[in-house]
C-alpha positions as CSV (number, residue, x, y, z in Angstrom):
1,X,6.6,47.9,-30.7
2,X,6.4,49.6,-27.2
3,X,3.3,49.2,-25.2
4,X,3.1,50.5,-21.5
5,X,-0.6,49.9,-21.1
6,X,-2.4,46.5,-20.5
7,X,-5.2,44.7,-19.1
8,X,-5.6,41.3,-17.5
9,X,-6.9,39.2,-15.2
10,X,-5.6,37.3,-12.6
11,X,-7.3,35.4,-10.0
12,X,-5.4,33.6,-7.0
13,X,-6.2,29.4,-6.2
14,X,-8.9,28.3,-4.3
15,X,-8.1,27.2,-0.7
16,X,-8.4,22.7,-1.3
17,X,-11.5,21.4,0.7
18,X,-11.1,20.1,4.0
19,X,-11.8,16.1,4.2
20,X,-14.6,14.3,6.1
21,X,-13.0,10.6,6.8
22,X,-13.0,8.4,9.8
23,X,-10.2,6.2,11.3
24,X,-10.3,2.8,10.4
25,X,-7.9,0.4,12.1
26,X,-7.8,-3.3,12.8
27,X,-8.6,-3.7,16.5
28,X,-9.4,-0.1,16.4
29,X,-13.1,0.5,17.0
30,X,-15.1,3.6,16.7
31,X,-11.5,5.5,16.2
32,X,-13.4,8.9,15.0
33,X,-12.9,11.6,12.3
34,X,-9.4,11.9,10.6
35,X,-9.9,14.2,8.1
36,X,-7.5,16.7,7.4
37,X,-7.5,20.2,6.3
38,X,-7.6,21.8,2.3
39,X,-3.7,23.1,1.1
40,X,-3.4,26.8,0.5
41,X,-4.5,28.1,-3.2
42,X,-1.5,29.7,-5.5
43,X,-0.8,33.3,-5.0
44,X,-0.2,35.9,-7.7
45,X,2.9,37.6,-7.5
46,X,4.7,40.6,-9.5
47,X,8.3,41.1,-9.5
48,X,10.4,42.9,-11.4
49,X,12.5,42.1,-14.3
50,X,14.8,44.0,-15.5
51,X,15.4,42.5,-19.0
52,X,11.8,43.5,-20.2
53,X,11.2,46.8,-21.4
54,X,7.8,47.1,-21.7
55,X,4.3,45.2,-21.3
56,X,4.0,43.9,-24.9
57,X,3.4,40.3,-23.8
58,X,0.6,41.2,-21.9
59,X,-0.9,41.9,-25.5
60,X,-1.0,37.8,-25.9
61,X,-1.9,36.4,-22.8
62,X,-4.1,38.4,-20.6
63,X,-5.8,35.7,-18.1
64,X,-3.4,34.6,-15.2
65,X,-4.9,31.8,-12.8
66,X,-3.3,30.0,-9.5
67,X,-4.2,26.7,-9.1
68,X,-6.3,25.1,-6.6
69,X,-5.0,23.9,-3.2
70,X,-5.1,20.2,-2.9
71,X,-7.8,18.7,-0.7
72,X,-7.3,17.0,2.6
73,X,-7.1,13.1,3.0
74,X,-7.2,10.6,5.7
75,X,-5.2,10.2,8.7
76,X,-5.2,14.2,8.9
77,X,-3.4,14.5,6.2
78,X,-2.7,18.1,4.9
79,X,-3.4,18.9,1.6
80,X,-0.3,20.3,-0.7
81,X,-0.4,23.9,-1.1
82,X,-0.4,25.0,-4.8
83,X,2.4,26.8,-6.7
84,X,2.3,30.6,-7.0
85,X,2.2,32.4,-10.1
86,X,5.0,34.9,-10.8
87,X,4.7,37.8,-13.1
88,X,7.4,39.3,-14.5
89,X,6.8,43.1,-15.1
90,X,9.1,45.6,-15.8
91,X,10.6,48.2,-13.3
92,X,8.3,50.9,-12.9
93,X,5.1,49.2,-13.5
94,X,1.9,51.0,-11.3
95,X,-0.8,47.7,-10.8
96,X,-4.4,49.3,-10.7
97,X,-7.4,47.7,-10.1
98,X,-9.5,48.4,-13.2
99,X,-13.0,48.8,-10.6
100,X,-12.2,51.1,-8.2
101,X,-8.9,52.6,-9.8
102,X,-7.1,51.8,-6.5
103,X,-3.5,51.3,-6.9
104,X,-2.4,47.8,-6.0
105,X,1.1,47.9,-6.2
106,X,4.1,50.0,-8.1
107,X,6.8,47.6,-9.2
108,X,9.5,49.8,-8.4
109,X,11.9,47.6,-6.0
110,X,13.3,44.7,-5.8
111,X,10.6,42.8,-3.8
112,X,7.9,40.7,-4.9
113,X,4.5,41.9,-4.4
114,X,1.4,39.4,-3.1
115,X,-1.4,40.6,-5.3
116,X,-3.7,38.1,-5.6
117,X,-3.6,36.1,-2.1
118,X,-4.5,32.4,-2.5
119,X,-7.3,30.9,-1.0
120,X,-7.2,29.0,2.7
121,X,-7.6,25.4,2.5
122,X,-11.0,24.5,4.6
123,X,-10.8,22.1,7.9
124,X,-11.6,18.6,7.9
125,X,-13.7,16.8,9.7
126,X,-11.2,16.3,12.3
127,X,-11.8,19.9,13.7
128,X,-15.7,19.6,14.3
129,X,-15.6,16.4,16.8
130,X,-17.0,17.3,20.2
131,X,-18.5,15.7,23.5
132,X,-21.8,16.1,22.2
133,X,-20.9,15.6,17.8
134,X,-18.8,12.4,18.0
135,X,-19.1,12.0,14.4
136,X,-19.0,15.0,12.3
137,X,-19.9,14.0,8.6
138,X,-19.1,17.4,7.1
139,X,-15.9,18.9,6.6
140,X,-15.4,23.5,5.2
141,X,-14.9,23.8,1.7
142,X,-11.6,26.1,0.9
143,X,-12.3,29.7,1.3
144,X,-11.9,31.6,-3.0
145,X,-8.7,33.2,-4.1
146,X,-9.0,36.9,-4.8
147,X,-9.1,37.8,-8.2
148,X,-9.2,41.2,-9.7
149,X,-9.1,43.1,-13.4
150,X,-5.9,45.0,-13.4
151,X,-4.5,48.0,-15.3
152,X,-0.9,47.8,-16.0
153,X,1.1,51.1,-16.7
154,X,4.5,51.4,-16.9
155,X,5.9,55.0,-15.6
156,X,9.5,55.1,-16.1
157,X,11.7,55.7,-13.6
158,X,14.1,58.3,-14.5
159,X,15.7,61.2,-12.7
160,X,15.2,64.0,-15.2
161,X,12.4,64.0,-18.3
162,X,13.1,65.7,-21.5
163,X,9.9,67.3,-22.9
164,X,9.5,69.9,-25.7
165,X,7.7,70.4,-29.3
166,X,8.6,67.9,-31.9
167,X,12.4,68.6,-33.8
168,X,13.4,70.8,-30.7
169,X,16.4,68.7,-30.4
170,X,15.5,66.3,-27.0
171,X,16.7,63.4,-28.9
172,X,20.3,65.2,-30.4
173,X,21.1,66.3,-26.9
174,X,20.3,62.6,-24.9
175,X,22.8,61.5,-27.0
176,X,25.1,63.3,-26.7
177,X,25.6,63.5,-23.1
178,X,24.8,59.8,-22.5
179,X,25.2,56.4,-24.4
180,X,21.6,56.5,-25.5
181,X,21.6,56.3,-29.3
182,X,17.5,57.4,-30.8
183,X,17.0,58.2,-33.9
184,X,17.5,61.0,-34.9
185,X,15.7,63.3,-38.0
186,X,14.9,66.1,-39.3
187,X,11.0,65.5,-39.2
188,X,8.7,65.6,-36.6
189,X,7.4,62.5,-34.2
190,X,11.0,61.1,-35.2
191,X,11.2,59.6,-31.6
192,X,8.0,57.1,-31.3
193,X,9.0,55.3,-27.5
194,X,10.4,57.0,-24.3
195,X,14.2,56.3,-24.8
196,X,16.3,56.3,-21.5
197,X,20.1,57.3,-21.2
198,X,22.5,57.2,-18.3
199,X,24.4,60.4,-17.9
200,X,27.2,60.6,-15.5
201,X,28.8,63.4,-14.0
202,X,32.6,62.5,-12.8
203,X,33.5,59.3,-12.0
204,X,30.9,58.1,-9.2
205,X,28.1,61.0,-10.0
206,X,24.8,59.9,-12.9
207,X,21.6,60.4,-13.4
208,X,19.0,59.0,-15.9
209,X,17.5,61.0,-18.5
210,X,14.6,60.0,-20.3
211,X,13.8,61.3,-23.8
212,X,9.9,61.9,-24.0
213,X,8.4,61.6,-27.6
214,X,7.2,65.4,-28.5
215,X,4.4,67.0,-27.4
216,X,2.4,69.0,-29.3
217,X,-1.0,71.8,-28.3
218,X,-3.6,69.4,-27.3
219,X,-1.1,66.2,-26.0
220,X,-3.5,66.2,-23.0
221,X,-6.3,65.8,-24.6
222,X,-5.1,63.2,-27.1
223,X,-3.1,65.4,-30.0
224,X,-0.3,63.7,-31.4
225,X,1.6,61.2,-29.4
226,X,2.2,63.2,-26.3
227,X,-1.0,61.9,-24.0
228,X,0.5,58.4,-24.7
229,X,3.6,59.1,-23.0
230,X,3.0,62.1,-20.2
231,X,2.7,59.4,-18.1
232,X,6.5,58.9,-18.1
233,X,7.2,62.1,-17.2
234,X,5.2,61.5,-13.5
235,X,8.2,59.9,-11.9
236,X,11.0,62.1,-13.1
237,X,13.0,65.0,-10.4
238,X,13.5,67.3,-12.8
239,X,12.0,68.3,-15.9
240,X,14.4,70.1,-18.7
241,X,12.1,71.8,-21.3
242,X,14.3,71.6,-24.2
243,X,13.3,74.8,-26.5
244,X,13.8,75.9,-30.2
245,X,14.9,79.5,-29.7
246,X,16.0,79.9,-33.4
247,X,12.7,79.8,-35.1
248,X,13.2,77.6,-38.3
249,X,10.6,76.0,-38.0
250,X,8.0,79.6,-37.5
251,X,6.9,78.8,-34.1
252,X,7.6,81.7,-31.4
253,X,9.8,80.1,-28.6
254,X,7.6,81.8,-25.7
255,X,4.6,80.4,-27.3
256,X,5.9,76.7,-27.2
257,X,7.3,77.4,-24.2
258,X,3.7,77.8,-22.4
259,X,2.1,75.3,-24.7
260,X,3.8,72.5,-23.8
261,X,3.3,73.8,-19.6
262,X,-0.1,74.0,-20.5
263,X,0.2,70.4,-21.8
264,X,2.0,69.1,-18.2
265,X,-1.2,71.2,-15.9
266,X,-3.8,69.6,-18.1
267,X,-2.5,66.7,-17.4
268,X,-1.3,66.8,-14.1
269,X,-1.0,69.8,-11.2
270,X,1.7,68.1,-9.7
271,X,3.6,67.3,-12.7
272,X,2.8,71.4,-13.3
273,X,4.8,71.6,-10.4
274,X,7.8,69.8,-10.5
275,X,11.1,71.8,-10.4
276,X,12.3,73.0,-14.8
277,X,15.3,74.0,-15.7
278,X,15.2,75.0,-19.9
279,X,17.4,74.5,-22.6
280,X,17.6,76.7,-25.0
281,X,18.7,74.9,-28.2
282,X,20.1,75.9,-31.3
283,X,21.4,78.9,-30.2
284,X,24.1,78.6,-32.6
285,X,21.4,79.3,-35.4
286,X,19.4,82.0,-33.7
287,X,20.0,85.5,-34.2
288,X,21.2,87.4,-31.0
289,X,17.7,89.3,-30.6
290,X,16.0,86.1,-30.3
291,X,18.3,84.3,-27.7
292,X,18.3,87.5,-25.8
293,X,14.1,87.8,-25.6
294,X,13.7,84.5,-24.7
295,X,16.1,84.6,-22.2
296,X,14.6,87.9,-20.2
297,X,11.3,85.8,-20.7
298,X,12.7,82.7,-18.4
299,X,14.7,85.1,-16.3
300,X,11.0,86.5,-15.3
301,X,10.1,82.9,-14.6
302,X,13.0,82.6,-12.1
303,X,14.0,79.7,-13.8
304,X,17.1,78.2,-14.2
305,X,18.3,78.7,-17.8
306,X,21.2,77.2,-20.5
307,X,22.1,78.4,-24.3
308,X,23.0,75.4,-25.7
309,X,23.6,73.6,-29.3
310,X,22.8,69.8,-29.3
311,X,24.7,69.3,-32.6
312,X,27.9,70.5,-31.6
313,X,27.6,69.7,-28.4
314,X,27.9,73.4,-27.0
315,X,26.8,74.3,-23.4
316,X,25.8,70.2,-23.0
317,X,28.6,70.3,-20.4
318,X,26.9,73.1,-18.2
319,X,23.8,72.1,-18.9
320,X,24.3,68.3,-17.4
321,X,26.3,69.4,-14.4
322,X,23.8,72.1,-13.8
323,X,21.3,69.3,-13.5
324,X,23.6,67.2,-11.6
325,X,23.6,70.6,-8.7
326,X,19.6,70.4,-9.0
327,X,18.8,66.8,-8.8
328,X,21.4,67.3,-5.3
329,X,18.5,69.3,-3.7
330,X,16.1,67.4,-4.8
331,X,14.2,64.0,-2.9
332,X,14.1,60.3,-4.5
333,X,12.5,59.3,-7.8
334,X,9.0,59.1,-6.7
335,X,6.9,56.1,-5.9
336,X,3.0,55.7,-5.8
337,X,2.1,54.3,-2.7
338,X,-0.6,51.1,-2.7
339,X,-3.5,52.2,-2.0
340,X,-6.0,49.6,0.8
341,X,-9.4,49.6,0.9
342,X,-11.2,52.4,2.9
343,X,-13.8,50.4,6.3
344,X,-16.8,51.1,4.1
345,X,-14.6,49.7,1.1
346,X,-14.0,46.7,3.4
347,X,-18.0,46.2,4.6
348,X,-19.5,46.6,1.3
349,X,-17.0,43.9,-0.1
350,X,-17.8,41.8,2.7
351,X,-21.8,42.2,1.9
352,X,-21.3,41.7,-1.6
353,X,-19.3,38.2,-1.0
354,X,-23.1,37.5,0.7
355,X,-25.5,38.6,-1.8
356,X,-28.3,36.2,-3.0
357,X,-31.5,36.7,-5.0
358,X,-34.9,34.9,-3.8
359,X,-37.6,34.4,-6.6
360,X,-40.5,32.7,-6.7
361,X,-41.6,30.6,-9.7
362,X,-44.7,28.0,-9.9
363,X,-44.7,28.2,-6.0
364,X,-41.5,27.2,-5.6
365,X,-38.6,29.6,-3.9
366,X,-35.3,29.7,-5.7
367,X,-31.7,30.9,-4.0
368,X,-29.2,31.8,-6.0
369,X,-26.1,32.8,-4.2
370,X,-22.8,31.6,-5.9
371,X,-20.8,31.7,-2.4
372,X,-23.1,29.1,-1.3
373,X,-22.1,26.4,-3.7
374,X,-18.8,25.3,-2.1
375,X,-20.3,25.0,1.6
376,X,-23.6,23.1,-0.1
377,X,-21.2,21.0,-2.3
378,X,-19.2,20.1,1.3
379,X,-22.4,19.8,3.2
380,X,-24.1,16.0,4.2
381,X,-27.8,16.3,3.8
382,X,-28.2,12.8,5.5
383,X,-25.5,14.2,9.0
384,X,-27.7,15.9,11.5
385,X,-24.5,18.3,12.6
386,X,-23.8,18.8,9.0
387,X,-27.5,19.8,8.1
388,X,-27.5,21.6,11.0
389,X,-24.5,23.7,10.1
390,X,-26.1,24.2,6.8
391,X,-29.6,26.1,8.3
392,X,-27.5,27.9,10.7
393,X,-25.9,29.7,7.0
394,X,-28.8,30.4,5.8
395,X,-30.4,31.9,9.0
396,X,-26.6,34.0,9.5
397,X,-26.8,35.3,6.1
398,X,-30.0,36.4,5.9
399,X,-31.9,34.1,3.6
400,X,-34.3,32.4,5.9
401,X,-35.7,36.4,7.2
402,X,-35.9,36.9,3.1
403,X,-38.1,33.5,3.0
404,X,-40.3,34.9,5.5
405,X,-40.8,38.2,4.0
406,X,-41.9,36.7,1.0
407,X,-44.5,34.7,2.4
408,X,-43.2,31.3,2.3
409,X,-45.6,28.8,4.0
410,X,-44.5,26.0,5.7
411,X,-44.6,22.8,3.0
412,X,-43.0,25.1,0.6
413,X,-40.2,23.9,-1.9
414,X,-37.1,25.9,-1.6
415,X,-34.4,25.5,-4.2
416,X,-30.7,25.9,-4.0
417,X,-28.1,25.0,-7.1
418,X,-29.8,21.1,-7.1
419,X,-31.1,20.6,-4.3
420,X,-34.6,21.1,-2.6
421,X,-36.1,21.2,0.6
422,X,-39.2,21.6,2.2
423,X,-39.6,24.9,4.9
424,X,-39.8,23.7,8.1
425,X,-41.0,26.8,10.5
C-alpha cells in the first residue's frame, strides 16, 4: 500500500521547573537559595531515511510527544535535559502545518530538521536572591514545547516525470531504459504508485525518471487516480508527455495531448510551465498520416519531439539522451523553501499564548487562562516576593484592567484554577 499523505501530531517537552531550595550546611547558617534551574524539554526532529518509501506508518501512530525536562534540585543542580524525538521520513517529504498551511520543512537533504523546539527549563530560586529579597521562596516553571498538527506529503524527487492517459505506454518505456520493473498491462490504471527508475547515460551521466500513474480529463478535480499523484510531478526538471499516436484505443492524440496539459494548469501554473519534451509512442502501429499530423501539431508547439516504440525499444535511445541534453540546461530538482511566520503572524501568536476569559458567577470572578497554571502551580502564596511576582502577572497581562472593567469591588472573590483571593485595590 503506498500512502504519501498523513497527519499527526507532535508536540516538543516541556522545559523541567526551576527549584526553590535553600542551603543547608552544618556550621553553615542562613546559607541562602540553592535552587537550580529546569533541563531543556525533548525536541522533535525529522530526518531522512532512505530505506522507507512512503508514509504508511504514519497511518498507525499519529501522536508524537518529547518528554519533559527534568526539574532542578538542590545545591544548583541542573536538571537533565530530555531525549529528542527523531522521525524518520522519507526523502522528499514537504512538513505543513495543518493551521496556517505554512510549510515547516521539506525533507529533501541529509540534515535533520528542529521542528518542534523543546521547552526551556525555568530558573531556580538561586537566580531571584537580591540585596533587598534574601530569600526568594519561588522558583519559574519551564517555559511549553511547541507543538503543532502537521501535514505530511511526500513529493518525489526525480529529475524527469512521465505523465500521459492511461495504456500510453509510461510504464513499457521506464523499463526499458532503466532497471525499474512496474507492471505492466494491457488495461488501464495498471500502474497504482509513482514507480522511480535510474536511467544512465554513459558511464558517469543518469537521471531519475519517475513513472506517474495515468491521468485522465478531470485528474485535477479528483477523476481517476491522477489528483492523488500530480503532486509528484512538482519536483521533477522535465516532464516527458508520453502519447498514443496510433489510436487503438479511439482517442485523438491532439486531444489527449491538451487534456492531460489542462490536467497539469488546473493543478498548478507552474507545473503548466515546466519545460516538455513528448514521446510519441507506438509509432510502430500508427499509420504514417497519423504520426505525421501529430507531429506538425508539436512542431507548432516548438516543442521538442521523439517517434518512439516502448515495446521494441525503438527511438528509447534518442529519446533518453535527448533528455540527458535538456536536463544539462536545466537548474536542480526543486526544493520548497520553509516558510517563518510573517511579524503579525509572530504578535498575534504571542497574544494568543496570553488569552484569558473573566466571568462572573454568584459574585465571584473566575480566570481562566491555561498559560497561567504552570507560574500559579510554581508560585508561594505564603512568600511576599513570590506573591508579589504573582500580581505583577496579572497586572502585565492584562487581567487586573479586565477586573476593573467589570466592576469588581474591593472584598470580591477572584478565582484562578483552585485558588481564591480577595481584590485588594
Amino acid at each position: 500500500m503506498f500512502v504519501d499523505q498523513a497527519k499527526i501530531y507532535i508536540k516538543a517537552g516541556d522545559g523541567g521547573d526551576g527549584a526553590v531550595s535553600f542551603h543547608r550546611e552544618k556550621y553553615v547558617a542562613a546559607g541562602g537559595p540553592d535552587g537550580g534551574d529546569g533541563g531543556k524539554g525533548g525536541d522533535v526532529i525529522f530526518k531522512v531515511d532512505d530505506n522507507i518509501s512512503n508514509l504508511i506508518d504514519f497511518r498507525y501512530k499519529k501522536k508524537y510527544v518529547a518528554e519533559k525536562g527534568q526539574n532542578g534540585g538542590a545545591k544548583c543542580s541542573y536538571g537533565k535535559s530530555a531525549p529528542d524525538v527523531v522521525i524518520k521520513v522519507p526523502r522528499g517529504t514537504v512538513v505543513k502545518e495543518i493551521e496556517t498551511g505554512r510549510i515547516l520543512a521539506d525533507m529533501s537533504g541529509d540534515e535533520p530538521v528542529i521542528i518542534a523546539h523543546g521547552g526551556k527549563g525555568g530558573r531556580g530560586n538561586a537566580h531571584f536572591a537580591t540585596s533587598t529579597r534574601q530569600i526568594p521562596r519561588f522558583a519559574k516553571p519551564g517555559f511549553r514545547g511547541e507543538e503543532f498538527n502537521v501535514q505530511l506529503e511526500l513529493k518525489l524527487i526525480a529529475d524527469v516525470g512521465l505523465v500521459g492517459f492511461p495504456n500510453v505506454g509510461k510504464s513499457t518505456l521506464i523499463s526499458v531504459v532503466s532497471a525499474a520493473k512496474p507492471k505492466i498491462a494491457n488495461y488501464h490504471f495498471t500502474t497504482l504508485t509513482p514507480v522511480l527508475g535510474v536511467v544512465k547515460v554513459g558511464e558517469e551521466r543518469s537521471f531519475v525518471m519517475a513513472d506517474i500513474p495515468g491521468l485522465i480529463e478531470g485528474a485535477s478535480e479528483g477523476v481517476g487516480l491522477g489528483h492523488e499523484f500530480l503532486r509528484h510531478v512538482e519536483r521533477c526538471r522535465l516532464i516527458v508527455h508520453v502519447v498514443d499516436v496510433s489510436g487503438i484505443e479511439g482517442r485523438d492524440p491532439i486531444e489527449d495531448f491538451e487534456a492531460i496539459n489542462k490536467e497539469l494548469k488546473n493543478f498548478s501554473q507552474e507545473l503548466a510551465e515546466a519545460p516538455q519534451i513528448v514521446a510519441a509512442n507506438k509509432t510502430d502501429m500508427a499509420q504514417p498520416e497519423q504520426t505525421e499530423r501529430f507531429k506538425e501539431y508539436i512542431a507548432q508547439k516548438g516543442l521538442p519531439y521523439y517517434e518512439i516504440s516502448a515495446a521494441t525499444t525503438m527511438g528509447t535511445q534518442e529519446l533518453v539522451y535527448g533528455i540527458n541534453e535538456e536536463l544539462a540546461k536545466l537548474p536542480p530538482v526543486k526544493r520548497f523553501e520553509a516558510q517563518p511566520l510573517t511579524r503579525e503572524e509572530v504578535e498575534a501568536k504571542t497574544r494568543s499564548n496570553r488569552d484569558f476569559t473573566v466571568t462572573v458567577e454568584d459574585g465571584i470572578y473566575f480566570v481562566e487562562a491555561d498559560w497561567l497554571y504552570d507560574i500559579l502551580r510554581t508560585a508561594n502564596m505564603d512568600d511576599y516576593s513570590s506573591l508579589q511576582y504573582f500580581q505583577n502577572v496579572l497586572v502585565s497581562s492584562g487581567i487586573i484592567r479586565k477586573l476593573e472593567a467589570m466592576g469588581i469591588e474591593e472584598g470580591d472573590t477572584v478565582a484562578i484554577f483552585d485558588f481564591e483571593f480577595e481584590y485588594v485595590k
